[in-house]
N, C-alpha and C positions, 0 to 999 in steps of 0.2 A: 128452209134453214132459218134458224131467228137471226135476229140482226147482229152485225159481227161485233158493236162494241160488247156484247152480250154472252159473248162466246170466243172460248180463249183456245189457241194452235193446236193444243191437246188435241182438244173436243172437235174439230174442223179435221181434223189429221186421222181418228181416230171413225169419226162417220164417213170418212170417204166425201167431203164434200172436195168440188172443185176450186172452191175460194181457195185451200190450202192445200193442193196436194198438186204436185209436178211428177206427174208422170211420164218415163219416156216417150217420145213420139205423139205427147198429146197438141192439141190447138189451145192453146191459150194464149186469151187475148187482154190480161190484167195489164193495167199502163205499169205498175210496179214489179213485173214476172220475171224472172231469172234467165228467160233467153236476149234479155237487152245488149249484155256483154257480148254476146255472140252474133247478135242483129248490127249490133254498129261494125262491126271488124266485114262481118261477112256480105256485106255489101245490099241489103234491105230486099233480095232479092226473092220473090213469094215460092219458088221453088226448091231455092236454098236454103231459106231460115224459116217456114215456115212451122216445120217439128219441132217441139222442148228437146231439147237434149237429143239431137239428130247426129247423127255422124258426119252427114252431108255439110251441114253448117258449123259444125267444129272444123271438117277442114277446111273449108272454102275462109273462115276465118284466120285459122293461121297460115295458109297461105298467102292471103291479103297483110299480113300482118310482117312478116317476114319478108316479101316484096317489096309495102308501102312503108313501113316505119323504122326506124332508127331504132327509138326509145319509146318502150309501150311501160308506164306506171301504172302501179298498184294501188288501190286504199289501202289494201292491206299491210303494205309494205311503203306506207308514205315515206318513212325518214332513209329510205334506200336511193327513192328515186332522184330526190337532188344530189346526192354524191356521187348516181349513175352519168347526170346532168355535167355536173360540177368535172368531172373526168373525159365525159365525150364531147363537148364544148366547152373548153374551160376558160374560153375570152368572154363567153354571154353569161355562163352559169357561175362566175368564181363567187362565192359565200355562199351558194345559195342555200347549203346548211345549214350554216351561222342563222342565216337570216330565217329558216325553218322551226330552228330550235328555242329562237327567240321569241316565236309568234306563238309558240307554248303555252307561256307564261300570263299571257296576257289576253283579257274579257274585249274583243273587240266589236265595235259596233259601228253598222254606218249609218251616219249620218247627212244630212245636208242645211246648209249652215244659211240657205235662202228659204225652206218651209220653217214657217215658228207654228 
């Protein structure tokens, strides 16, 4: 396969290579691969999460999930999860919208004010 800045999703998706293609039940072991979401719920365990898109670790994850967590947030759905927050603890989370919607707006950057 040529080198990947050289070669765009299409092309990867289209030859069947394994950089790009999530196949059910496959072993992939990219640090960036789509079973992560599933790997942290379901417990890192090699006979549970081993398969992409296994059934075994779809549910051993929402079990885990539905046992262990309260409140499971989304990327997708960022501006939900503080209002979810803000409603199911609302002594720790009150603004946390406000203050969500605020951080919008704004180019932020960190710093530290002892390296020049």
């Amino acid at each position: 396969m040529p080198h990947p800045k050289w070669v765009n999703t299409d092309q990867c998706v289209l030859s069947g290579e394994n950089v790009r293609t999530f196949s059910k039940g496959s072993l992939l072991e990219h640090n960036g691969d789509h079973r992560r979401q599933t790997l942290f719920f379901c417990g890192h365990s090699k006979h549970k999460s081993l398969l992409f898109n296994g059934t075994l670790p779809l549910q051993s994850a929402k079990r885990n999930v539905e046992r262990d967590y309260a409140v499971v947030g989304t990327c997708e759905d960022t501006n939900i999860t503080p209002t979810v927050l803000e409603n199911y603890i609302p002594r720790y989370f009150q603004g946390a919208l406000n203050i969500y919607y605020m951080g919008l707006d704004k180019h932020v950057q960190n710093s530290n004010p002892l390296k020049r």
